[in-house]
C-alpha positions in Angstrom: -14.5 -71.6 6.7 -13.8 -68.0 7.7 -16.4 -65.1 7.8 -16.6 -62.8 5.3 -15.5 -60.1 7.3 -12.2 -61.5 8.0 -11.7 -62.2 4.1 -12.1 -58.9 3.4 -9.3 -57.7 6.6 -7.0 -59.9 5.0 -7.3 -58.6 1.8 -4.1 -55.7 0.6 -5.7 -52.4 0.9 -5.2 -50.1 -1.7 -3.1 -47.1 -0.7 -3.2 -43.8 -3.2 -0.1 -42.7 -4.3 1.3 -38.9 -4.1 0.9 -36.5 -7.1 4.5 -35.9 -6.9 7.5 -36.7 -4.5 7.0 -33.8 -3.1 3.4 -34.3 -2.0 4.8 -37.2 0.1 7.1 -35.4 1.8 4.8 -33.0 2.9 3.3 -32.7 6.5 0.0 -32.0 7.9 0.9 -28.9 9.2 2.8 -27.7 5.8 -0.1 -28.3 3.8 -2.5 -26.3 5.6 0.3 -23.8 5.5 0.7 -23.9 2.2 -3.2 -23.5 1.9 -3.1 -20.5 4.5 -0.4 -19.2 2.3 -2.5 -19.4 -0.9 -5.3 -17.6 0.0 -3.5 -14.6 1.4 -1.6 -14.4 -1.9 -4.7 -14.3 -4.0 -6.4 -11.5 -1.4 -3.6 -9.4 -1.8 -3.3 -10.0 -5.3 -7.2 -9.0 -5.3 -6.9 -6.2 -3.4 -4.2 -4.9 -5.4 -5.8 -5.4 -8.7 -9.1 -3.5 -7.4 -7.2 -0.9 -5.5 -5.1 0.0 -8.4 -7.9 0.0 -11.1 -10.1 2.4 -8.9 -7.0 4.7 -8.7 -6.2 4.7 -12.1 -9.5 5.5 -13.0 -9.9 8.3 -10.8 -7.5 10.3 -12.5 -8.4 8.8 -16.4 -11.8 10.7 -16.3 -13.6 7.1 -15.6 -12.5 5.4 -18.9 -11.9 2.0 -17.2 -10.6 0.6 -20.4 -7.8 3.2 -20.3 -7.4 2.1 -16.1 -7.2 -1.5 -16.7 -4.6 -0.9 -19.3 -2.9 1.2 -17.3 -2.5 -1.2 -14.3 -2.5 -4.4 -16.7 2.0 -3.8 -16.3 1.8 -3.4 -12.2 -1.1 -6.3 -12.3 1.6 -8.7 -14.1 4.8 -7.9 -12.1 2.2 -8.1 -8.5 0.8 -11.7 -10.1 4.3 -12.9 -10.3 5.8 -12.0 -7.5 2.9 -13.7 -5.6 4.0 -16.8 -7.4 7.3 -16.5 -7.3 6.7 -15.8 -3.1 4.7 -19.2 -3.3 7.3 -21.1 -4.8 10.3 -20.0 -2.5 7.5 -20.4 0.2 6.9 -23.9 -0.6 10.3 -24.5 -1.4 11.2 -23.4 2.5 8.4 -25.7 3.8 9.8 -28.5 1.6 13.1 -27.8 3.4 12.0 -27.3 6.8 10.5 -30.7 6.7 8.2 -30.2 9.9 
């Protein structure tokens, strides 16, 4: 009779399968780039979006409704080029294959 112990070693460990093909391919070092890449997007995005509101508002006699409407166009075209930037980002990591 074997121990219990070596039952359990002999047993198939379950391995978790990747979200996507991608997510396979993907390195160590490219998913903390990724990451990295992320947050930098988002701060600028941020600082953007807070930058542009105060200036707005400086010159719309402090109606902030009127400066957030004002910036809501630059707001969109600086959110998507972030994503766009992450995409082709990813897409070059994907490539580069690390």
């Amino acid at each position: 009779m074997t121990e219990e112990g070596s039952m359990m070693s002999e047993m198939p460990q379950k391995t978790e399968m990747p979200a996507t093909p991608a997510a396979a391919e993907m390195t160590e070092e490219n998913f903390s780039l990724l990451a990295l890449m992320r947050f930098w997007l988002f701060g600028t995005f941020l600082i953007v979006w807070a930058a542009l509101t105060i200036f707005i508002g400086l010159f719309t006699d402090r109606d902030w409704f009127l400066a957030i409407r004002a910036g809501f166009p630059i707001w969109g075209i600086v959110g998507a080029l972030c994503i766009v930037w992450y995409f082709v980002y990813k897409f070059y990591l994907d490539r580069k294959l690390g």
